[in-house]
C-alpha positions, 0 to 999 in steps of 0.5 A, spaced: 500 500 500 503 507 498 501 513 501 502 520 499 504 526 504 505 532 500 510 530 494 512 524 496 509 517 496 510 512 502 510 505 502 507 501 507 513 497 511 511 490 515 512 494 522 506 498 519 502 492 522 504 492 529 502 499 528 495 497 525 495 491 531 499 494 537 500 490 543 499 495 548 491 495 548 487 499 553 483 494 555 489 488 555 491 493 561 489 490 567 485 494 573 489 492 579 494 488 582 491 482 583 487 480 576 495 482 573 497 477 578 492 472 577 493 472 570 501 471 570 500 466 575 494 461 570 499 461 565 505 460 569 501 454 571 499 452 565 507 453 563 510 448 568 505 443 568 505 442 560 511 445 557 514 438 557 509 434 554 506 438 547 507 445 543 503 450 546 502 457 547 499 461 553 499 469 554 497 474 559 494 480 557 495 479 550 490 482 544 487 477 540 485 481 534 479 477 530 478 480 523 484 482 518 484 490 516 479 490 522 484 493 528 477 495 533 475 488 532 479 485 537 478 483 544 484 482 552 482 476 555 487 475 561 489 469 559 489 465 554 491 458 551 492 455 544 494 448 542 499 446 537 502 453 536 509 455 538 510 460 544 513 466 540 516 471 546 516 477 543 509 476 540 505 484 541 498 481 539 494 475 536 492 475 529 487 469 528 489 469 520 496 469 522 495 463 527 489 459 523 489 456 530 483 459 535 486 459 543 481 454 545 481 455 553 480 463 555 480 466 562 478 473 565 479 475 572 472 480 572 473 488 574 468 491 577 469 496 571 468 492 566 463 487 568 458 486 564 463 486 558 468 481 561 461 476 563 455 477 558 458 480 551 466 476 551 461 471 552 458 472 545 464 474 542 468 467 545 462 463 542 462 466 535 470 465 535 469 458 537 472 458 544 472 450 547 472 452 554 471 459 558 472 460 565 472 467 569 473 469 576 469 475 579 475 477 585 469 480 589 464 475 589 470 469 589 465 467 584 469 462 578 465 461 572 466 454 567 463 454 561 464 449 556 461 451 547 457 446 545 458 446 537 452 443 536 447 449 539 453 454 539 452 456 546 456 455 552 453 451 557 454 452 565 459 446 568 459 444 576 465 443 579 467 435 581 466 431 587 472 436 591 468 443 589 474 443 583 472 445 575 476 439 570 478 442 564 479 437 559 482 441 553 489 443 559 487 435 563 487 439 569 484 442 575 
């Protein structure tokens, strides 16, 4: 893509789209001390308890953009998890037409700012992306959520926990 500023046209370089898809989102930001703690502290459990069995990758507080030329269409979760793709280091965001892989567990710690997005419209949203597993946690309530899609209805389903009052996730084979 060329652009002209006065007389002389300017090309677009690669890093131009870390512009258009910046890691540094407001809403990736978390509200506090304890969802950023939260949140490193479930991929870290993620790391240590998988790292040495599969390919992988999980992030904390990392944009997920949704629809290429579309930089508003995206959404913060948390936490994250992908099955399948490398862990890259230095990645500011995620481009699902870069990755062809949708994160298939999502975590959210909910911000009494943001409730209802974090609860009710993320919930849609990870729906139509077709996010196998939800869960959030609402910090002042300590109430925690499991949600499972069902590909058939397209719709989450309410999970309970086991015996032992904890929720199994089935996709990380893990409590």
């Amino acid at each position: 893509m060329t652009t002209k500023i006065g007389s002389k046209p300017l090309r677009r370089t690669s890093l131009d789209e870390d512009d258009l898809y910046p890691g540094d989102v407001e809403d990736a930001m978390p509200e506090g001390n304890l969802p950023r703690l939260l949140a490193s502290y479930i991929v870290e459990i993620i790391f240590r308890v998988l790292a040495r069995s599969r390919k992988f990758a999980a992030y904390a507080n990392l944009p997920i953009y949704y629809e290429e030329g579309s930089p508003r269409k995206h959404v913060s979760p948390d936490a994250f998890f992908v099955d399948g793709v490398a862990y890259a280091k230095r990645l500011r965001s995620y481009q699902l037409w870069k990755a062809h892989v949708v994160p298939q567990v999502v975590f959210e710690i909910v911000s009494e700012r943001h409730e209802k997005k974090d609860v009710e419209e993320n919930r849609r949203l990870y729906a139509q992306l077709g996010v196998s597993e939800y869960y959030w946690f609402n910090p002042k309530t300590g109430k925690l959520c499991a949600l499972r899609f069902d590909t058939a209805s397209r719709v989450y389903q309410e999970r309970q926990p086991n015996s032992l009052g904890r929720y199994e996730s089935p996709i990380l084979g893990m409590e």
